[in-house]
C-alpha positions as CSV (number, residue, x, y, z in Angstrom):
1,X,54.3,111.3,85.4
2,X,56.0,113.7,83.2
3,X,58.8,116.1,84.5
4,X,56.7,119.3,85.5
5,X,53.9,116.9,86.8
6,X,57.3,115.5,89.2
7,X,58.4,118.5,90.0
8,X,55.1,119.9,91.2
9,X,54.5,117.0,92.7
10,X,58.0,117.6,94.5
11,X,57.9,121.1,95.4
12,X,54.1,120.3,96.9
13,X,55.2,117.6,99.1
14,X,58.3,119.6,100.4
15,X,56.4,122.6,101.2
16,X,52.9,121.7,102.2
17,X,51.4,124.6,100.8
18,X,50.1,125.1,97.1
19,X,51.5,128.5,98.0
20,X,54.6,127.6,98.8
21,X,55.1,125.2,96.2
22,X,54.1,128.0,93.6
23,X,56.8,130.1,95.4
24,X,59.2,127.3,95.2
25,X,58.6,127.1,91.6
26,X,58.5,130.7,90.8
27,X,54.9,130.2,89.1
28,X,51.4,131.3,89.6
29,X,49.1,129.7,92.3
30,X,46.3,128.7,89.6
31,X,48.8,127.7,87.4
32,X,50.5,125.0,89.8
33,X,47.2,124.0,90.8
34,X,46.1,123.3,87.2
35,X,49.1,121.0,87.0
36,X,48.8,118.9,89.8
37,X,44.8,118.3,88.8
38,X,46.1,117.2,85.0
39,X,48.9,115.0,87.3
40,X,46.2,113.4,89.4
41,X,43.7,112.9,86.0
42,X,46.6,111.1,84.5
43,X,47.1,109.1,87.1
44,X,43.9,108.2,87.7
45,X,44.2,108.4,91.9
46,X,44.3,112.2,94.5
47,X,47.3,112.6,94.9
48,X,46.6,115.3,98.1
49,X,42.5,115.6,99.9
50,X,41.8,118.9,100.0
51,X,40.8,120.4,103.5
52,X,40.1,124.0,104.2
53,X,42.5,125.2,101.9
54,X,45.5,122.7,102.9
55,X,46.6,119.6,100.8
56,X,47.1,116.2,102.7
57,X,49.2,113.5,100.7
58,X,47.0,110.6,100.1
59,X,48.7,107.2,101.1
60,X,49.4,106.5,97.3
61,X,51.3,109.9,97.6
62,X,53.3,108.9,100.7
63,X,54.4,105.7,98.8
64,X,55.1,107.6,95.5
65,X,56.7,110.6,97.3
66,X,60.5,108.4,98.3
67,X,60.9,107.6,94.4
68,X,59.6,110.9,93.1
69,X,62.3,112.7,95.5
70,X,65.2,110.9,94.2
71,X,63.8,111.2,90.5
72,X,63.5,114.6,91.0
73,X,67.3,115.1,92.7
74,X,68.5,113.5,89.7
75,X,66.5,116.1,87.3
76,X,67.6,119.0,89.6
77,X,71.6,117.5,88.9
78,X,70.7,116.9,85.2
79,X,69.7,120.9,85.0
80,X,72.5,121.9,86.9
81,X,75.1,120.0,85.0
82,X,73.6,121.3,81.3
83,X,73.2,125.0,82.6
84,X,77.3,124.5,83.6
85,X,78.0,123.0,80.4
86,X,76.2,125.6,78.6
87,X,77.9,128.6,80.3
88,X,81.7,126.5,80.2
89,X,82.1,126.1,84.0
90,X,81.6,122.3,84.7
91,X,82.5,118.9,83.3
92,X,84.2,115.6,84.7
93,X,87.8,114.8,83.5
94,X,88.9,111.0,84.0
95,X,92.5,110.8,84.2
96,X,93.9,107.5,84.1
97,X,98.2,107.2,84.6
98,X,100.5,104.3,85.0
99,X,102.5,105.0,88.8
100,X,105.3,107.2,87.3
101,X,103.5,109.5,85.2
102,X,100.6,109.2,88.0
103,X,103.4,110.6,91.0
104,X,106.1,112.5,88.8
105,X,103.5,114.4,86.9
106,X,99.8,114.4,87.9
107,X,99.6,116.2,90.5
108,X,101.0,119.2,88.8
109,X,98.9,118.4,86.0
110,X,96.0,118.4,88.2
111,X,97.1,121.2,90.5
112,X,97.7,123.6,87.5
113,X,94.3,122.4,85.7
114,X,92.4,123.2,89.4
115,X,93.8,126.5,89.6
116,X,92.3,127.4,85.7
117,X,89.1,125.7,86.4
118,X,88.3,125.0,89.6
119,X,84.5,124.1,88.7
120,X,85.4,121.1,86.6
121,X,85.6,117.5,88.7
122,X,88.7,115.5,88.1
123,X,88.5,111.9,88.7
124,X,92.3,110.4,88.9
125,X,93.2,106.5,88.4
126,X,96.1,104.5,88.5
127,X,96.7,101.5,86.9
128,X,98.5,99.0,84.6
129,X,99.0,99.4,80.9
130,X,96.5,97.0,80.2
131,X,94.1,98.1,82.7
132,X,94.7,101.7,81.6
133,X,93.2,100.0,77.3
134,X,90.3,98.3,79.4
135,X,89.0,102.1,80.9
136,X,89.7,103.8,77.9
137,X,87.3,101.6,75.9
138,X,84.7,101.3,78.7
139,X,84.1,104.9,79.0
140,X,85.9,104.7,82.5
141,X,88.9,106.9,81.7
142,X,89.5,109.5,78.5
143,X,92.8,110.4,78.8
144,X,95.2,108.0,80.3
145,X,99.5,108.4,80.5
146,X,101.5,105.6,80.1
147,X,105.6,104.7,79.3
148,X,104.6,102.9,75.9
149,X,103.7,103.7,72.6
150,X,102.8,100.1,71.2
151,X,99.3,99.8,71.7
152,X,96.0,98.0,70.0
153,X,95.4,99.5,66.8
154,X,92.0,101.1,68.4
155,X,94.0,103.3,70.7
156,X,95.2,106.8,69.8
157,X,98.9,107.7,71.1
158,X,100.6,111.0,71.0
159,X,103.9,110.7,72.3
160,X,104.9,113.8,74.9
161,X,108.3,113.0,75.8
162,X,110.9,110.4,76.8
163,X,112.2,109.1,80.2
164,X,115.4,106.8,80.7
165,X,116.4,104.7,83.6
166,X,118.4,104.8,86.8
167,X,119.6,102.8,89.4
168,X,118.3,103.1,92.9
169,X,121.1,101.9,95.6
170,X,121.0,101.2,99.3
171,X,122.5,104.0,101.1
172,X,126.6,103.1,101.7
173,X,126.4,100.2,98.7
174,X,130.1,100.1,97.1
175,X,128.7,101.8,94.0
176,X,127.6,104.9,95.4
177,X,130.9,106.1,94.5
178,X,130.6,106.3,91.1
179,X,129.2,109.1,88.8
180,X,127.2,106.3,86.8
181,X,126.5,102.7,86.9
182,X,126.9,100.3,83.7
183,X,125.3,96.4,82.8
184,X,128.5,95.4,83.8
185,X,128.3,96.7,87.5
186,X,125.3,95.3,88.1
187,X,126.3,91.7,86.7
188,X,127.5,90.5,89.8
189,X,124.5,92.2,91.9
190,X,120.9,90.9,93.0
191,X,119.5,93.1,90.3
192,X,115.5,93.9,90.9
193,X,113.4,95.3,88.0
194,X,110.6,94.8,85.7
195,X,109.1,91.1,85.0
196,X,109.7,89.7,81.7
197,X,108.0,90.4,78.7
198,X,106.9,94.0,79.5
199,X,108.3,96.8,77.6
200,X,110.8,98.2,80.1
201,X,112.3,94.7,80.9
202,X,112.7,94.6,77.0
203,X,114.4,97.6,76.3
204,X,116.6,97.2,79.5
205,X,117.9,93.8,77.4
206,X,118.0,95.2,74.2
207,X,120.6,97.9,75.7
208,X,122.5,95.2,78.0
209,X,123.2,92.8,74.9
210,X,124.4,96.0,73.2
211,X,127.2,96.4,75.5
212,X,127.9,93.0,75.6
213,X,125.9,92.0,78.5
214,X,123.1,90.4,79.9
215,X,119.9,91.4,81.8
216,X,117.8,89.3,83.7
217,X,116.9,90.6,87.3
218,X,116.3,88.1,90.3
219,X,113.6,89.9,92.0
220,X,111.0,91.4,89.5
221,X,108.2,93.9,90.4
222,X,105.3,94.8,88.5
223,X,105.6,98.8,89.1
224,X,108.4,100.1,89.6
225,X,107.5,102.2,93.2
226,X,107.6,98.9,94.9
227,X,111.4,98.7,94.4
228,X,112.4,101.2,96.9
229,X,110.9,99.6,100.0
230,X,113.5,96.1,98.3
231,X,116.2,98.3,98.0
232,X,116.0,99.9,101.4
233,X,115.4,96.1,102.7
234,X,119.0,95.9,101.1
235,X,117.5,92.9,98.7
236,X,119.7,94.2,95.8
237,X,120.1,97.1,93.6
238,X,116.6,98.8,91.2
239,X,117.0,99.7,87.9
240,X,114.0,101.4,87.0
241,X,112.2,104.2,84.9
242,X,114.4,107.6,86.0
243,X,110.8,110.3,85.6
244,X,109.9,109.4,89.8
245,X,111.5,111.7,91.9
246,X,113.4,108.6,93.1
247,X,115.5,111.2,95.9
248,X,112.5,112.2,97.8
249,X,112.9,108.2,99.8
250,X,115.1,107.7,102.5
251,X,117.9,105.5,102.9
252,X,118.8,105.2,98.6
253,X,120.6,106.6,96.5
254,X,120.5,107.2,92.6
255,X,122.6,107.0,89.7
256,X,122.3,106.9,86.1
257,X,122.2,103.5,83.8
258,X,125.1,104.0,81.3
259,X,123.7,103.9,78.1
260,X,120.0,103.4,79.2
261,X,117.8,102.9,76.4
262,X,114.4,105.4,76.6
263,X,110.7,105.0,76.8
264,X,108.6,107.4,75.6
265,X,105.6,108.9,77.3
266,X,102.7,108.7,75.8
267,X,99.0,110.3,75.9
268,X,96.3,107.5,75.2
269,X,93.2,108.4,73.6
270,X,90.5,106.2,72.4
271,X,90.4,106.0,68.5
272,X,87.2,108.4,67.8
273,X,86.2,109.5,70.3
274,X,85.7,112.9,70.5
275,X,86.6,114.5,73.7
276,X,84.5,117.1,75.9
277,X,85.6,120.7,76.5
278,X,86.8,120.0,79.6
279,X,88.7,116.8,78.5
280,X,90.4,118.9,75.6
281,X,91.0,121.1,78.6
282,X,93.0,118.7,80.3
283,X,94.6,117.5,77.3
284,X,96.3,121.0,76.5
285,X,97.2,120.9,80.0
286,X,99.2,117.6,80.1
287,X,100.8,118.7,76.9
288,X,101.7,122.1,78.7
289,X,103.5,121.0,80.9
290,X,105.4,118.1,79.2
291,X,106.6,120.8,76.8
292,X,108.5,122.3,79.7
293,X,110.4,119.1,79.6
294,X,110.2,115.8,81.5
């Protein structure tokens, strides 16, 4: 059954009427009824008996009819979604964003983007570095944000910006008092922060042996939002990427890291690939409003 044969076919069954169908359609009576005679030839089987000038489906056309419907919904969407690419209005963006890009600045991203083109669907992940490589290469994400700029060789990075770190304290610790917080300070504290061999922990000991000092935190955490409930526990003190609005939580405080080493943030591509309007849309709008400054 070809796609006019289905959607006569469709528009017959819905309305009952040849009439009706043609109306549907916006075609002539003979016309539609031409089609559906080639659609039953084809076929080799009535699709409708003919009585007094009604159609009644035939029981092969009550068992077709479920599967032609949803074919048909799926053409009607396929129409839709070229006529909306044609004229500009529609698309889908996948955004995909580690947690603090995906809390500090997606949702202006997304809220600003909205506003400009409301008729374009934004579907927003957020995920792990690695995870964020995995759904750029599947198709499952085109843009994705992340604090890293070392990435596989088939991955395109454009670096928007840098972030540093801070220290998030329990409310009434000792060290509140001070402007900023050093290695030092923290040597004698229960010190939580990234696991090892992940590019903050890295940088965060790169910076510590620089002043003299080691870095190696007792309770690690995989992203760095789950800190504040372990600092609010009074487990220790965070020391974590400063681009979360880390003052929005009860209960801590923050401070700067004395000479806190930086991580850029990046916008991940897939090496290639060429994007869609609406995902060069999206694009210009991340780079917007990282231009304002982190």
């Amino acid at each position: 059954m070809r796609a006019r044969q289905l959607e006569v076919f469709t528009a017959v069954m819905r309305a009952g009427t040849v009439t009706g169908a043609a109306r549907m359609l916006n075609i002539s009576q003979p016309a539609l009824s031409q089609i559906l005679i080639h659609t039953e030839d084809d076929l080799g089987f009535a699709l409708f008996n003919r009585e007094k000038g009604r159609l009644y489906p035939t029981p092969e056309a009550l068992e077709l009819y479920p599967e032609a419907e949803r074919l048909f919904a799926g053409l009607e969407g396929l129409q839709r979604k070229t006529s909306d690419l044609r004229l500009g209005r529609a698309g889908l963006v996948r955004l995909a964003a580690s947690t603090p890009p995906a809390m500090a600045l997606v949702p202006q991203v997304l809220a600003e983007f909205r506003a400009r083109h409301p008729d374009i669907q934004l579907r927003s992940h957020v995920a792990p570095l690695q995870s964020m490589i995995a759904m750029l290469r599947a198709g499952d994400a085109a843009l994705a944000l992340a604090l890293d700029d070392r990435l596989p060789p088939d991955i395109e990075v454009e670096t928007l910006g840098h972030t540093g770190f801070c220290c998030i304290l329990p409310e009434g610790d000792a060290l509140t008092g001070s402007v900023e917080i050093s290695f030092a300070d923290l040597a004698p504290r229960t010190v939580i922060s990234y696991r090892g061999n992940t590019r903050p922990q890295e940088e965060l000991a790169l910076a510590a042996r620089a002043q003299g000092q080691a870095f190696a935190p007792e309770i690690e955490i995989d992203s760095s939002i789950s800190a504040v409930a372990f600092v609010q526990a009074g487990l220790g003190i965070a020391v974590v990427d400063d681009l979360l609005p880390w003052e929005q939580f009860a209960g801590v405080q923050v401070r700067p890291l004395a000479g806190a080493p930086e991580l850029p943030l990046s916008l991940l591509t897939l090496k290639g690939k060429v994007l869609s309007r609406a995902e060069d849309l999206m694009r210009d709008q991340i780079r917007s409003l990282c231009a304002k400054g982190l």
